[in-house]
PASENU-947784 format. One line per 5 residues: their letters; for each residue x, y, z of N, C-alpha, C. Coordinates in steps of 0.001 Angstrom, whole numbers. Layout:
<atoms>
a = X,Y,Z,X,Y,Z,X,Y,Z | ...;
</atoms>
This chain:
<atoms>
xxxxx = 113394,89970,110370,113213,90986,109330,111789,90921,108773 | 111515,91949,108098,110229,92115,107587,110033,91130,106444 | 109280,91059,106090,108410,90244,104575,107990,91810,104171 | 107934,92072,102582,107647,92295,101783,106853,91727,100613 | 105622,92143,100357,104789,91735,99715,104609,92842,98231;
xxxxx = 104991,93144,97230,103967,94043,96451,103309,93364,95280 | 102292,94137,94355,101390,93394,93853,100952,94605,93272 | 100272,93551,91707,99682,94658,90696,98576,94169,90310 | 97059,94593,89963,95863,94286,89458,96028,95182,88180 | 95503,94093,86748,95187,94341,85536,94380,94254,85076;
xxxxx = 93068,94579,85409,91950,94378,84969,91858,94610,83155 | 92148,95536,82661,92324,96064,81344,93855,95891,81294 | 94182,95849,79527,95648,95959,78815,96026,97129,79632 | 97473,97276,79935,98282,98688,79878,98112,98867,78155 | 98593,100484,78224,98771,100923,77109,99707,100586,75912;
xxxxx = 99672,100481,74935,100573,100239,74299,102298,101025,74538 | 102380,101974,75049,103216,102501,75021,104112,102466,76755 | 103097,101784,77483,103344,101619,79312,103773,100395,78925 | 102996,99229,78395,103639,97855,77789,105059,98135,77214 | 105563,98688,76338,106641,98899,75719,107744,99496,76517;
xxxxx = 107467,100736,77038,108168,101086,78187,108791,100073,79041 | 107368,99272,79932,108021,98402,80080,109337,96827,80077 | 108739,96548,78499,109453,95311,77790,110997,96150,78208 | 110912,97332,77097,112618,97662,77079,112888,97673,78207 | 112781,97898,79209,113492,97740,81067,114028,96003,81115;
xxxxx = 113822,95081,80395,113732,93824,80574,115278,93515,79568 | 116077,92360,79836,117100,91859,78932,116458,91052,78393 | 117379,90754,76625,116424,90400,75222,115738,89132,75909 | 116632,88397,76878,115532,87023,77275,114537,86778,77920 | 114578,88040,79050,113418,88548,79271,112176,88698,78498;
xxxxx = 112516,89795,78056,111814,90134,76658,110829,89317,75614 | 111819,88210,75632,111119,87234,74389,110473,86262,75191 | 110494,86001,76924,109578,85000,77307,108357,85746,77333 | 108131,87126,77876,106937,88178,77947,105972,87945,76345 | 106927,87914,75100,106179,88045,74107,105642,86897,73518;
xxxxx = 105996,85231,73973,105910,84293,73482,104414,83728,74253 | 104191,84739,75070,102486,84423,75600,101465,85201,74532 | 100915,83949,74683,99342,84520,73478,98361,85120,74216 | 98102,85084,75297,97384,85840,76220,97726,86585,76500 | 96875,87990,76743,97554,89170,76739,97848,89423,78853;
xxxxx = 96904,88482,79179,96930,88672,80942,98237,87641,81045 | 98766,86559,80508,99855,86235,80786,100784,86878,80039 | 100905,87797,79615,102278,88363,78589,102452,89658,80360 | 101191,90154,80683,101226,91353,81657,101658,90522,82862 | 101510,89208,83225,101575,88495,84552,103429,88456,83979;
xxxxx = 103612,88478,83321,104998,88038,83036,105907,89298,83552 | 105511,90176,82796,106352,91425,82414,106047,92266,84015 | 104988,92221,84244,104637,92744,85745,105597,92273,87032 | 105472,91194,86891,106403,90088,87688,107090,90360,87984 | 108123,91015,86959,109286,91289,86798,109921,92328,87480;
xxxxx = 109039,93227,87264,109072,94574,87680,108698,94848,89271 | 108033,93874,89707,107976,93910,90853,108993,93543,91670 | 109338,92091,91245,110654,91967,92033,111691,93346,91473 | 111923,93754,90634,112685,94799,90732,112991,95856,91283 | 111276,96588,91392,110807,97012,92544,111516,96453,93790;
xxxxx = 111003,95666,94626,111408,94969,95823,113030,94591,96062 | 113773,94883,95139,114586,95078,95184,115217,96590,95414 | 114846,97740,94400,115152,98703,94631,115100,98723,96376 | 113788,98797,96179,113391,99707,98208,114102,98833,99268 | 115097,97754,98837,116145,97377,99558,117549,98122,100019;
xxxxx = 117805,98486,98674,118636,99243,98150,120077,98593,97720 | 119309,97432,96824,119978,96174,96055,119304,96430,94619 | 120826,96326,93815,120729,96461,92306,120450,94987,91659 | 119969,94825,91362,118888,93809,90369,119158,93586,88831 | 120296,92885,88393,120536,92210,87355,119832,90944,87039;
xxxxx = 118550,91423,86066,117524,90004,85749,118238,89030,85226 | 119458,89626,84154,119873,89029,83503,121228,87761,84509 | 121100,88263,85546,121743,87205,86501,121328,86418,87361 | 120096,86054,87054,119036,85025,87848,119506,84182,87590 | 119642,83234,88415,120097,81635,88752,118575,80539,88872;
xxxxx = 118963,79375,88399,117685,78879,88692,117894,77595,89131 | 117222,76963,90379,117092,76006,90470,116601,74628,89909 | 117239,73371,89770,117264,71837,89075,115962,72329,88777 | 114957,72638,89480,113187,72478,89139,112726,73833,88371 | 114035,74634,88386,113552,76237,87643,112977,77022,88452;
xxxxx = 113098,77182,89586,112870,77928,91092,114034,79038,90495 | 113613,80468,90024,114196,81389,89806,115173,81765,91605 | 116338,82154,91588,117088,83098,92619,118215,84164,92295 | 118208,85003,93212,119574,85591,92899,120906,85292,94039 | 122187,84443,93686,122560,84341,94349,123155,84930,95791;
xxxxx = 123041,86487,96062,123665,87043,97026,122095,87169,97823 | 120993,86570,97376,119768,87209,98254,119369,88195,97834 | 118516,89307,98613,117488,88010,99221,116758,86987,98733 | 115974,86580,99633,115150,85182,98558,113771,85770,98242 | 112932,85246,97727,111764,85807,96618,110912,84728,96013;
xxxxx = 109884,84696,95316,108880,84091,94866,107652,85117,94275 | 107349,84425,92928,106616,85728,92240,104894,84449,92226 | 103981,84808,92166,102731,84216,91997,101762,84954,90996 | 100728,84360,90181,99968,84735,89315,98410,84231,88980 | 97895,85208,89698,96487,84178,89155,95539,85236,89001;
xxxxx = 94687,84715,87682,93657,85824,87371,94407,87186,86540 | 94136,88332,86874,94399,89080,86947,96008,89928,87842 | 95797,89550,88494,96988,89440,90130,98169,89114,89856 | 99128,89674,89835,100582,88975,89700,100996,90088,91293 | 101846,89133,92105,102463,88975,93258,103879,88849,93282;
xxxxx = 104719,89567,93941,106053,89162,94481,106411,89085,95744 | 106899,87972,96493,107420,88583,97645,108682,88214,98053 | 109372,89003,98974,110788,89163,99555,110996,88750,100774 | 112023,87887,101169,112133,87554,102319,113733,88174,102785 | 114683,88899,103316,115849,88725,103626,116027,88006,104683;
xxxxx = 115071,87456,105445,115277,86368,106597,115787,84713,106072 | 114919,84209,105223,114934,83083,104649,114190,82769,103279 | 114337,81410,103299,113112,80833,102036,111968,81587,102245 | 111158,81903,100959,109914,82457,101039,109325,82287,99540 | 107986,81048,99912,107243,80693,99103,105500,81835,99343;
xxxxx = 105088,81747,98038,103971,82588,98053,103073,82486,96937 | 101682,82014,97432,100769,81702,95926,99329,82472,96156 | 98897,82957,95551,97259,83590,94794,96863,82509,94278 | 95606,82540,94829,94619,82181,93312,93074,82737,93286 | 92871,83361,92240,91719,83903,92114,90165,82778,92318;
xxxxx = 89675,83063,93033,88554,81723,93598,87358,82011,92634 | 86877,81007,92335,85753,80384,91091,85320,79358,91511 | 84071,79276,90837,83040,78055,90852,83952,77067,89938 | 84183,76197,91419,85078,74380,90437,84507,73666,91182 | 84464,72649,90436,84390,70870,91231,85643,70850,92208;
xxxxx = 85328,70953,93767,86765,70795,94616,86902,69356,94657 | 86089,68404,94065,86117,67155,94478,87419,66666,93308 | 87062,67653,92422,88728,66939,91147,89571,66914,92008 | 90156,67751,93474,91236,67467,93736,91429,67267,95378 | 90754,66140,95679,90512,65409,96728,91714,64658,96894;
xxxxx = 92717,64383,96032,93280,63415,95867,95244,64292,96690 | 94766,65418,96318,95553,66385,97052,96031,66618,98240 | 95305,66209,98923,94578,66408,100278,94843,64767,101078 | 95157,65001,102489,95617,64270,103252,93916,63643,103558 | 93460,62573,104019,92327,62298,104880,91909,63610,105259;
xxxxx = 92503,63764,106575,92098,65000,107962,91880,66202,107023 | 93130,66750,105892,92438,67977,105630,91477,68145,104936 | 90897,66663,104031,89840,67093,102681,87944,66819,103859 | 88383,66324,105083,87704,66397,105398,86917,67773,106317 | 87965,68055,106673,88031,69322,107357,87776,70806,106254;
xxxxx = 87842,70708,104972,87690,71223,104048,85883,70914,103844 | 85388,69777,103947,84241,69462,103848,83252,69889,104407 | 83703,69830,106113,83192,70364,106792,83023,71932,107573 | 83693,72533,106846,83824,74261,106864,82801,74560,106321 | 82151,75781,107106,80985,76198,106901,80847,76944,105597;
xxxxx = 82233,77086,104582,82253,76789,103496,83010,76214,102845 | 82852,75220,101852,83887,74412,101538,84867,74667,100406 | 84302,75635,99486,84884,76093,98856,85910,77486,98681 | 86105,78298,99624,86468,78847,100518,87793,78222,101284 | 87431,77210,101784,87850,76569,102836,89072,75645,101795;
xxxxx = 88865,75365,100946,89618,74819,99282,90432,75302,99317 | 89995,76497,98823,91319,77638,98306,92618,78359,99257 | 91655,78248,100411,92924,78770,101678,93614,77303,101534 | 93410,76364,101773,94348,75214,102434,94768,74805,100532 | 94531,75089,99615,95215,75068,98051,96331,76075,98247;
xxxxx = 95961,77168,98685,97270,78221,98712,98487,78142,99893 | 98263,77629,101177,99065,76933,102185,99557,75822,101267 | 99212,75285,100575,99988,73667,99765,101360,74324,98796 | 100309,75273,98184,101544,75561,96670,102698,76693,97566 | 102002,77381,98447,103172,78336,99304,104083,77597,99885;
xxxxx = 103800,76580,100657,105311,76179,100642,106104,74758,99967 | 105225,74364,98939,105827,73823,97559,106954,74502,96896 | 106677,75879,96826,107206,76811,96233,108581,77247,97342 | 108042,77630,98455,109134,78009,98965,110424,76856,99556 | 109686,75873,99027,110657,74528,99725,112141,74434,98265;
xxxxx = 111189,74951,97335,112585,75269,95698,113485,74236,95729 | 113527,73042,96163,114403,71825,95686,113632,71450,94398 | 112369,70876,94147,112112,70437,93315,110347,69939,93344 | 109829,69017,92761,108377,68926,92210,108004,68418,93714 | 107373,68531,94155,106719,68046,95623,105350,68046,95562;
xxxxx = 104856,66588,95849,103524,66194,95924,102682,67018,96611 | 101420,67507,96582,101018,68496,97516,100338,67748,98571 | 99771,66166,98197,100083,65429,100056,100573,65160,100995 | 102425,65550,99996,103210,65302,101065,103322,66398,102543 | 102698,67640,102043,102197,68851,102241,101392,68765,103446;
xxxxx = 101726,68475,104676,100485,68126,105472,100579,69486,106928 | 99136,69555,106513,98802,71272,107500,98168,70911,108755 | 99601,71387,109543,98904,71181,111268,98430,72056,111832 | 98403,73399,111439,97369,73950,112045,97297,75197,110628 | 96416,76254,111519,96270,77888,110401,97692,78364,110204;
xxxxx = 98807,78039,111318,100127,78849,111089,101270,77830,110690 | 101018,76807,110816,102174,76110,110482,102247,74742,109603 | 102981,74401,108808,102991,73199,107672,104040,72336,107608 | 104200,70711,107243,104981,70113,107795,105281,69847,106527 | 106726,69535,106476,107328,69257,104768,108659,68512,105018;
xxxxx = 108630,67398,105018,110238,66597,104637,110868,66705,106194 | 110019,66861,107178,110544,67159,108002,110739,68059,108764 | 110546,69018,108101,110764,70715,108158,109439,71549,108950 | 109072,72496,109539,107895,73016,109492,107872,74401,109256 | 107153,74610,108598,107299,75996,107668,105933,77040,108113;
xxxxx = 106119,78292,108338,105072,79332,109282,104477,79602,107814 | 103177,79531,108172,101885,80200,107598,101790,81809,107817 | 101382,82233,106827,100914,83985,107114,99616,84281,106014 | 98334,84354,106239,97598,84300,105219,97566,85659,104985 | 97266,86116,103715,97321,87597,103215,96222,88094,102427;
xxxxx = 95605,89100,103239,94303,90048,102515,94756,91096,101297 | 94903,90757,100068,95625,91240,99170,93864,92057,98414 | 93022,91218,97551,92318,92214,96754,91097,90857,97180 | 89301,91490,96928,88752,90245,96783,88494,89443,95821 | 87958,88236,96009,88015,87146,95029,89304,86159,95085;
xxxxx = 90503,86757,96155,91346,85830,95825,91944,85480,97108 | 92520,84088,96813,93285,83531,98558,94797,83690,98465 | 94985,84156,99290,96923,83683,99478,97228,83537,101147 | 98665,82807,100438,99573,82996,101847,101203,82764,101635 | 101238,83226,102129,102921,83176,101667,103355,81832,103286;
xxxxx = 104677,81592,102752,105144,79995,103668,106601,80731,103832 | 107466,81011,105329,108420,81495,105363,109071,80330,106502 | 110251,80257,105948,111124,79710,107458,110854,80259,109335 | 111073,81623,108975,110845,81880,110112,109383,82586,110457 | 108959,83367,111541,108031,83990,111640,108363,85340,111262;
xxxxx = 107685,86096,110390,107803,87355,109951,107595,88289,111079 | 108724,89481,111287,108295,90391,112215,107053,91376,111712 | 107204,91321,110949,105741,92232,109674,105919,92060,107903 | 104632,92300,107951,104763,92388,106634,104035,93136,105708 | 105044,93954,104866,104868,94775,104609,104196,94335,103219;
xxxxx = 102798,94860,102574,102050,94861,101515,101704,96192,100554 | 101977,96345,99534,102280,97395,99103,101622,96994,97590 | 100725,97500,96472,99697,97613,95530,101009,98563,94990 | 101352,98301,93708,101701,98658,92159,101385,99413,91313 | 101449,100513,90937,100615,100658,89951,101181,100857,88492;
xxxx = 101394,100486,87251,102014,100215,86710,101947,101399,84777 | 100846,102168,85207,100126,101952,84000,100954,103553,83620 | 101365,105008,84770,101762,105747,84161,103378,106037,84369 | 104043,104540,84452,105334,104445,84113,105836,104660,82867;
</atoms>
């Protein structure tokens, strides 16, 4: 089956009244995690989120009770009848994606000038070196940072070291045993992703949001 990807960029607030619109679509608990952010890009990463998986649900043609999310020991949001899902947030960018095949982990992160050396410690030998030696290294960071947390995320038992995390090649990642397919994704620039699926995706479908004249 396909992967499903959609995704919203916020550069500016929605409107006061597209914000509101929105909230009310949400149940009161919903609601009150969206408003308990002091940042106005995490109150929109929240509430966006939401709506996406809802989205991604509709164009299934599966009804979507938020208020019946299940969550895993570690707080790995699901819905029990499927499909499976994972929402990501960075920057600006909030991400959802859908798997009806299997597990499906998926992370962004908007790339910036950092010290990659703070998190050397992340990193197996082979990959921080191989990170070093890429003809850019910082670059080269952020793809193999987003292969770590993608299938951290999609593994949803619980907190997992990201050394334990060890990447054998561009498509595939080894975890507990397990090996989990790589798919890296050209979403907007400035930022890396990849989503981590059980199986190999027959396609995947990517699809931009737009949120503002709802």
């Amino acid at each position: 089956m396909a992967v499903s990807i959609y995704y919203s960029i916020f550069d500016t607030p929605l409107s006061d009244r597209s914000f509101n619109r929105l909230l009310d679509k949400l149940p009161e608990q919903g609601q009150q995690k969206v408003l308990r952010f002091h940042r106005w890009q995490d109150a929109h990463a929240s509430l966006l989120g939401k709506h996406l998986l809802l989205r991604a649900f509709a164009d299934l043609g599966k009804s979507l009770d938020l208020a019946g999310l299940r969550f895993t020991p570690s707080g790995r949001p699901y819905w029990p009848s499927g499909p499976d899902f994972n929402i990501s947030h960075s920057g600006n960018m909030v991400v959802c994606a859908v798997d009806t095949a299997g597990r499906i982990g998926i992370d962004i992160e908007a790339r910036g000038a950092i010290d990659i050396g703070d998190f050397k410690d992340q990193f197996t030998g082979t990959e921080w070196q191989q990170v070093l030696s890429a003809p850019d290294p910082q670059l080269q960071f952020y793809e193999y940072w987003t292969i770590k947390e993608a299938v951290g995320k999609a593994n949803g038992v619980g907190i997992v070291e990201l050394p334990s995390i060890h990447i054998l090649s561009a498509e595939a990642v080894e975890l507990q045993g397990f090996t989990w397919t790589l798919t890296p994704l050209t979403l907007h620039g400035g930022y890396a992703a990849h989503i981590a699926t059980e199986t190999t995706p027959a396609a995947v479908k990517i699809e931009e949001v737009f949120f503002e004249n709802i």
